[in-house]
N, C-alpha and C positions, 0 to 999 in steps of 0.2 A: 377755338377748340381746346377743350381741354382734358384731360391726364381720362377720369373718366366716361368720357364720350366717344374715344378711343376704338375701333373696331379689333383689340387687343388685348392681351391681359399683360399690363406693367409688365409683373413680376415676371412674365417670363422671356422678357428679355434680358440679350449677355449684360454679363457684368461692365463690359467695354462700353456699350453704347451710350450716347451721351445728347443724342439727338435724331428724332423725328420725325419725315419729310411724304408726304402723298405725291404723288405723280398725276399728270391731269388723264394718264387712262386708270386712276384709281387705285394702282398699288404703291404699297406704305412699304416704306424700308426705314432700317437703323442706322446712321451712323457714329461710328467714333468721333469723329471730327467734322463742322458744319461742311457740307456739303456747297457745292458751288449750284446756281440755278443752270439750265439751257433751256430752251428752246419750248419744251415738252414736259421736261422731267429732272427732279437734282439725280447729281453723281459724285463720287467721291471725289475731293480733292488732291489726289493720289498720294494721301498719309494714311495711314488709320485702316480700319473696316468697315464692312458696311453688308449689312445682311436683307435679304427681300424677306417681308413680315407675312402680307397678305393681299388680297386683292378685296378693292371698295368698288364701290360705282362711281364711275368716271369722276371728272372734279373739273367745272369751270377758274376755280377759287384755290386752283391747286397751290399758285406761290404764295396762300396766307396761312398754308400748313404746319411751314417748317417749326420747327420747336425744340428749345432745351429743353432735357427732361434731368440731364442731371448735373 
């Protein structure tokens, strides 16, 4: 996946965010700091922020999402 193919527009996300991540029922959050995986879905690693972006269609392929973006 990359920066373009994104169901988002970059630019507007926060300034903080620095990473990435789909959830396998298909929503995209931001994190400040990489995220840990579980089970279903990443979450914060109890530093940083983390904001819900939007919702996709589900995602078999969700742990090949995660991504630096800055």
């Amino acid at each position: 996946m990359t920066m373009t193919s994104l169901p988002i527009d970059p630019s507007t996300l926060p300034s903080w965010a620095r990473w990435l991540a789909q959830d396998a029922d298909g929503t995209w959050w931001a994190y400040e700091h990489e995220p840990n995986e579980g089970a279903v879905s990443w979450y914060e690693n109890e530093v940083g922020d983390s904001i819900r972006l939007c919702n996709g269609l589900s995602n078999t392929g969700w742990r090949r999402t995660l991504m630096r973006i800055r």
